[in-house]
Every structure is written in structure tokens, then in C-alpha cells.
DSSP file (Angstrom, degrees, kcal/mol; ACC not computed):
  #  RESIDUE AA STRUCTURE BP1 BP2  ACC     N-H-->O    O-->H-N    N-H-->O    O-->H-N    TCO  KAPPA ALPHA  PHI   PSI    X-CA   Y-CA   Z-CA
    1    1 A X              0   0    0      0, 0.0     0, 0.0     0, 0.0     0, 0.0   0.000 360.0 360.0 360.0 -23.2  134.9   83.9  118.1
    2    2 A X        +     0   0    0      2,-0.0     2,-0.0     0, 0.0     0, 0.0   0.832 360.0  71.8 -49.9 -74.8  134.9   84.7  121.8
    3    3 A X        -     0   0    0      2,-0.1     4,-0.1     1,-0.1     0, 0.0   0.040  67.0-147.5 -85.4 172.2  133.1   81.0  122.8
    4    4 A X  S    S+     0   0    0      2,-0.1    -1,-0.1    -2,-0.0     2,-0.0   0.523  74.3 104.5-109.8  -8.3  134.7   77.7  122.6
    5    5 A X  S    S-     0   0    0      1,-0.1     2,-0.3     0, 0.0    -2,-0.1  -0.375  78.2-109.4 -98.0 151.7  131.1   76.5  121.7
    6    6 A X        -     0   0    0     -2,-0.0     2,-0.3     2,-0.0    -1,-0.1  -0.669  29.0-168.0 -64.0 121.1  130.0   75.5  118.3
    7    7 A X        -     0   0    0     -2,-0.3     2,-0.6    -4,-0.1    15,-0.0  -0.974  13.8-147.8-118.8 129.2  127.7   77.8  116.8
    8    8 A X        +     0   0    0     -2,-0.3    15,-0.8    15,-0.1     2,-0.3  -0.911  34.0 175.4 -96.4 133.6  125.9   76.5  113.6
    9    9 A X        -     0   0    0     -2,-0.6     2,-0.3    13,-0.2    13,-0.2  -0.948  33.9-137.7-141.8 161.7  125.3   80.0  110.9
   10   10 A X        -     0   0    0     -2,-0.3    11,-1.8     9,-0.1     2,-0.4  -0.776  23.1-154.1-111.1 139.0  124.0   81.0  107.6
   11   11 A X  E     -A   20   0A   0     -2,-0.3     2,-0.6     9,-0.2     9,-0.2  -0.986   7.0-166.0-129.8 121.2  126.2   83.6  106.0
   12   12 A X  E     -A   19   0A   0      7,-1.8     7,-2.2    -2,-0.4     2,-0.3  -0.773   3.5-161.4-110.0 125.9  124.6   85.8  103.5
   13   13 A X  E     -A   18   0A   0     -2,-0.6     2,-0.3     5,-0.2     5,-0.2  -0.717   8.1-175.8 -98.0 157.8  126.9   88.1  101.0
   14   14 A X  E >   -A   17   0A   0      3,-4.3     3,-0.8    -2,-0.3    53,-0.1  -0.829  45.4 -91.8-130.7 176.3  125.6   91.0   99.3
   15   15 A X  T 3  S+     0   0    0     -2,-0.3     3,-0.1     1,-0.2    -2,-0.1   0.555 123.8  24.0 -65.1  -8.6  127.3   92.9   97.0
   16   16 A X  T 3  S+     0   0    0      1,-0.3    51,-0.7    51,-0.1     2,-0.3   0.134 124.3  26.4-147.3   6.8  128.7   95.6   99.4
   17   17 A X  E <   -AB  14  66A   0     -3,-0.8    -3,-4.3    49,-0.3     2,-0.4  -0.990  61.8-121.3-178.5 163.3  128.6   93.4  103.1
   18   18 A X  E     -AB  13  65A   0     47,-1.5    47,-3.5    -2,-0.3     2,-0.4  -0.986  24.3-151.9-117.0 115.7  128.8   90.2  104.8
   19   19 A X  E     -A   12   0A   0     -7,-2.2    -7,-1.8    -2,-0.4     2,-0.2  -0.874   9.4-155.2-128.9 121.3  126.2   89.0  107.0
   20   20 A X  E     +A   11   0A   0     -2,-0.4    41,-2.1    -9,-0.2    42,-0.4  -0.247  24.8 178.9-128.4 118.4  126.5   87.0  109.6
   21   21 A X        -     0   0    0    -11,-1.8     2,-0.3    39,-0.3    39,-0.2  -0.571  13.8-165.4-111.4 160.0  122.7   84.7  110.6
   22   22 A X        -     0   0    0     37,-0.5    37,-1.0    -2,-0.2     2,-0.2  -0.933  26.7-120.2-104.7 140.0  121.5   82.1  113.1
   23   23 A X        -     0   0    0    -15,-0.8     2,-0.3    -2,-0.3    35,-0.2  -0.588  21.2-164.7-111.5 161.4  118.5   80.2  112.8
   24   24 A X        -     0   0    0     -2,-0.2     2,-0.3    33,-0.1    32,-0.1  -0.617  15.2-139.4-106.2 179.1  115.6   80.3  115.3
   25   25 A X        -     0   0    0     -2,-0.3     2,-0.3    31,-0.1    31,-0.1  -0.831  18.1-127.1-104.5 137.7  112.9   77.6  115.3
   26   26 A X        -     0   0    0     -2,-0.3    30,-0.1    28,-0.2    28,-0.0  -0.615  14.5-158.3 -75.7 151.7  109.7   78.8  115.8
   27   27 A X  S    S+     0   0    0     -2,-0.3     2,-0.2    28,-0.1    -1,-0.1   0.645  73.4  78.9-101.1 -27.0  108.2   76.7  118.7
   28   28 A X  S    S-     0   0    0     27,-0.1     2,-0.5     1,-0.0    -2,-0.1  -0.609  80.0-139.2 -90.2 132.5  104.2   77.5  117.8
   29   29 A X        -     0   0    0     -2,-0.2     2,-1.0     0, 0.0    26,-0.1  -0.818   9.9-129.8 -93.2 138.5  103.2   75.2  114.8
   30   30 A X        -     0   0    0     -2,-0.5     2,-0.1    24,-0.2    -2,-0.0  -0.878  33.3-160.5 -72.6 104.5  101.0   77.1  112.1
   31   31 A X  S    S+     0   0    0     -2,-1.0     2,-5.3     1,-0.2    -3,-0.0  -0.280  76.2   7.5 -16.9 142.4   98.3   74.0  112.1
   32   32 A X  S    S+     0   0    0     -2,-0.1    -1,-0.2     1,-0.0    -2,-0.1   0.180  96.1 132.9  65.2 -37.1   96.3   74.4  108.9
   33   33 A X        -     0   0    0     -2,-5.3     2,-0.7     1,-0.1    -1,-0.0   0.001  58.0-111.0 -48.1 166.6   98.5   77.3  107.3
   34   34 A X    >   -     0   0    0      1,-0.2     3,-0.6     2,-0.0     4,-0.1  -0.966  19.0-168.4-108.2  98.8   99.8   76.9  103.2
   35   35 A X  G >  S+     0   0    0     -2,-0.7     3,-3.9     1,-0.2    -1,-0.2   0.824  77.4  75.7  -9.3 -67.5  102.9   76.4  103.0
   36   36 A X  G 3  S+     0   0    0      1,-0.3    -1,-0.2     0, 0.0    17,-0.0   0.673  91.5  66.4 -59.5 -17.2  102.6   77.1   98.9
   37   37 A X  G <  S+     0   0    0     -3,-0.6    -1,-0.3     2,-0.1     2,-0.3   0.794  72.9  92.8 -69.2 -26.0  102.3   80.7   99.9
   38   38 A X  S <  S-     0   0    0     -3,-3.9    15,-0.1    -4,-0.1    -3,-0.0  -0.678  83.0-121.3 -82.4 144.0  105.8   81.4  101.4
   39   39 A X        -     0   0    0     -2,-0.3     2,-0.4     1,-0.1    -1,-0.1   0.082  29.8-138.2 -64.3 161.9  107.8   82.7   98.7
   40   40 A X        -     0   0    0     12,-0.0     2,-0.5     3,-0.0    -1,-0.1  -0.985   5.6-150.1-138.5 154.6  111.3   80.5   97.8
   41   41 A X    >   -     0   0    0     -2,-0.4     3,-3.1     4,-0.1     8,-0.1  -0.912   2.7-160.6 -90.0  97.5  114.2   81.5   97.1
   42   42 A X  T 3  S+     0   0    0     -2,-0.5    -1,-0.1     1,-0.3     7,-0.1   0.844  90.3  66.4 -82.1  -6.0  116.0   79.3   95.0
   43   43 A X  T 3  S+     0   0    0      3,-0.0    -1,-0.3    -3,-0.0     2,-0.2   0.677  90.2  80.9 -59.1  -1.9  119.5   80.8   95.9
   44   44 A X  S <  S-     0   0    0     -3,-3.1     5,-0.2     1,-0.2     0, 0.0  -0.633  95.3-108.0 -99.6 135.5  118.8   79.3   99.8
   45   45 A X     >  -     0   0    0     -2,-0.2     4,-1.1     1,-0.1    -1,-0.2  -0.170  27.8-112.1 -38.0 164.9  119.6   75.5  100.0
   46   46 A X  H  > S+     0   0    0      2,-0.2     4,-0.7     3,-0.1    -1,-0.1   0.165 121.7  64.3 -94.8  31.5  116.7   73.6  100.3
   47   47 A X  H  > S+     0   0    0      3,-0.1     4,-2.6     2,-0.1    -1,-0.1   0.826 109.4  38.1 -52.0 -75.6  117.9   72.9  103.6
   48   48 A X  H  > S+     0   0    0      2,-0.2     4,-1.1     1,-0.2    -2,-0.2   0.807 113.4  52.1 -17.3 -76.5  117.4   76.3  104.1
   49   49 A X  H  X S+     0   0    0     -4,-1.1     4,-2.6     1,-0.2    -1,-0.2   0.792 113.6  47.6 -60.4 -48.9  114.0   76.7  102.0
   50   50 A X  H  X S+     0   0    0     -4,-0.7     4,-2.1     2,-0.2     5,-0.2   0.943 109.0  56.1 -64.2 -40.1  112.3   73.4  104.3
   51   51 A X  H >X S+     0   0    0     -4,-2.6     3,-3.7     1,-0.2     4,-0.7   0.764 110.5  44.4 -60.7-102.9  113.7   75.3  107.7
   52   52 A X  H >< S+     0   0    0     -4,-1.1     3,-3.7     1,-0.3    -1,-0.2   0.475 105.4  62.2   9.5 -83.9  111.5   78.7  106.5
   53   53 A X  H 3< S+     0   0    0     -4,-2.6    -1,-0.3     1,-0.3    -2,-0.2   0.729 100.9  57.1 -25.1 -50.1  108.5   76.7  105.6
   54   54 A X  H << S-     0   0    0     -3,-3.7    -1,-0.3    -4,-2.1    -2,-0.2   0.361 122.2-101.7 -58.1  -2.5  108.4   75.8  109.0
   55   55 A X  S << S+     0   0    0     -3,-3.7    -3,-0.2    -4,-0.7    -2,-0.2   0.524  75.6 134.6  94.2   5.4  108.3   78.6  110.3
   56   56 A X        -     0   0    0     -4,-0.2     2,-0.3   -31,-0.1    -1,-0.3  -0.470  34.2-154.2 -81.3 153.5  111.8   79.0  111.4
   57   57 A X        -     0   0    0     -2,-0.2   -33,-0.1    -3,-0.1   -35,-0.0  -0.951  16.3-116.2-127.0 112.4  113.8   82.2  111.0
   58   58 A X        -     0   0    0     -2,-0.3   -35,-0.2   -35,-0.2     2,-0.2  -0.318  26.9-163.7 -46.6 131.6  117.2   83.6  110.6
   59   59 A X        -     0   0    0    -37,-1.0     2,-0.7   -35,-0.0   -37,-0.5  -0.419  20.7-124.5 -81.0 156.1  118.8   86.3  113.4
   60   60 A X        -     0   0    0    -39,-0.2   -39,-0.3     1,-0.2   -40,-0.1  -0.869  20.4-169.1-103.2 111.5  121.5   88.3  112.9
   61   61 A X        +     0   0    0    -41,-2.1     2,-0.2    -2,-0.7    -1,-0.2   0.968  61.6   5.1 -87.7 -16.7  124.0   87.9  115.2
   62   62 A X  S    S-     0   0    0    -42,-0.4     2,-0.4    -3,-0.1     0, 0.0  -0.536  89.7 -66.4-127.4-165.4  126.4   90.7  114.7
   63   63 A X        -     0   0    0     -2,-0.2   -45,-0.2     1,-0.1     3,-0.1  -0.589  65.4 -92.4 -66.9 115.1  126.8   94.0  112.5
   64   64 A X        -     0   0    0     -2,-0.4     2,-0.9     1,-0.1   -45,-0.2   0.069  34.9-113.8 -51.2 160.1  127.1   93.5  109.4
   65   65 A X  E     -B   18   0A   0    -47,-3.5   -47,-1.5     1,-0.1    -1,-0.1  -0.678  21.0-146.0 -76.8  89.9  131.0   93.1  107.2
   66   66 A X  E >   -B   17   0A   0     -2,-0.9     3,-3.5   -49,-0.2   -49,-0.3  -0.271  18.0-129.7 -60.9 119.0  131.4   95.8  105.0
   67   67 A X  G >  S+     0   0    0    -51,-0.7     3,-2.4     1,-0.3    -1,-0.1   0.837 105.5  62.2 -47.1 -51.2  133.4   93.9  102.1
   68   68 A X  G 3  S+     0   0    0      1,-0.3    -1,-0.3   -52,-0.1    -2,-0.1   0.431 104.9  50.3 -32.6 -19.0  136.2   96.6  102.0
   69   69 A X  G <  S+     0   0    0     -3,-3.5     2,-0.9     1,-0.0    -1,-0.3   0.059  96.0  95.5-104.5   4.3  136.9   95.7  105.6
   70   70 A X    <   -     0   0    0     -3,-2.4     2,-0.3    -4,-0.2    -1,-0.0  -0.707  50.4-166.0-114.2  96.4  137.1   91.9  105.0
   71   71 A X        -     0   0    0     -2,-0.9     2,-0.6     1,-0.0    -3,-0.0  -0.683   9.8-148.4 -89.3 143.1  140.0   89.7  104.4
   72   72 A X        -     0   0    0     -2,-0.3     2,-0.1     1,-0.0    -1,-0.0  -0.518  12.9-177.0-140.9 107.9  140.0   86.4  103.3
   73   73 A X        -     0   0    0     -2,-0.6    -2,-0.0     1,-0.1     2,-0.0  -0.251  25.9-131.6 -61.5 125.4  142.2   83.6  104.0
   74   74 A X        -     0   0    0     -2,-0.1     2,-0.3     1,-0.1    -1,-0.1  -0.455  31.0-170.4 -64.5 152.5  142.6   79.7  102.8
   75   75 A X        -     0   0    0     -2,-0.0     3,-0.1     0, 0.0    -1,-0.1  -0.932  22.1-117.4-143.9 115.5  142.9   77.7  106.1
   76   76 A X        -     0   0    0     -2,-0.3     2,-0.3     1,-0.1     0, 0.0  -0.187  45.2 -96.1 -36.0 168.4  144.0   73.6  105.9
   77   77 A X              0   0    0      1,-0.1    -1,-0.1     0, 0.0     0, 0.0  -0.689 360.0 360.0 -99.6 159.0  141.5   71.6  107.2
   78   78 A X              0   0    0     -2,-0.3    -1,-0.1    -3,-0.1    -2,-0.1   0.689 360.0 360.0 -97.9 360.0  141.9   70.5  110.8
């Protein structure tokens, strides 16, 4: 909120917090690995689901939002 830069994040709710993600790419390719063994999730896009497969990962960037702490506002579109 800080930066003027564009950040693209994955925001994951749970019942009791909000948590706030980034994606990595892994740079080393698994060569040979099976795919058909990491699990999916079908609640993740398959956006999401292809990134993972590849071997990329979600970060957290902050602490997570305890919902009780959170308000949340409609905003027009710019």
C-alpha cells in the first residue's frame, strides 16, 4: 500500500483471517518429475493449479487479517 508499484497477489480467506500471498516461480525445472502427483485443489483457479505444477509457489507477504479486524468497502471502478 506503501509502493506506487503494481503488485500482482493471491488472497486466501479462511474462516477466522485473511491472507495476503505472492507467487514465486521456481527458476530450477523438475526435468522428468510427475506432475500427476501434486495434489489439486479444485478451490484454486486453474490458473493457480498450472502455476503449482510448475513448481511455483505462494509467499506470504504480510501477517495475516484477523476477520474481526477487517472492513470491507465497495469502491467504483477507476
Amino acid at each position: 500500500s506503501e509502493s506506487t508499484r503494481l503488485l500482482d497477489v493471491y488472497l486466501f480467506l479462511f474462516d477466522y483471517f485473511l491472507l495476503i500471498t505472492k507467487i514465486k516461480r521456481n527458476k530450477k525445472k523438475y526435468g522428468g518429475s510427475n506432475t500427476s502427483l501434486i495434489p489439486v485443489f479444485p478451490s484454486l483457479t486453474p490458473e493457480l493449479q498450472s502455476f503449482i505444477r510448475e513448481g511455483g509457489f505462494c509467499t506470504v507477504l504480510d501477517q495475516p487479517i484477523p476477520l474481526d479486524r477487517l472492513m470491507l468497502k465497495n469502491v467504483e471502478p477507476v
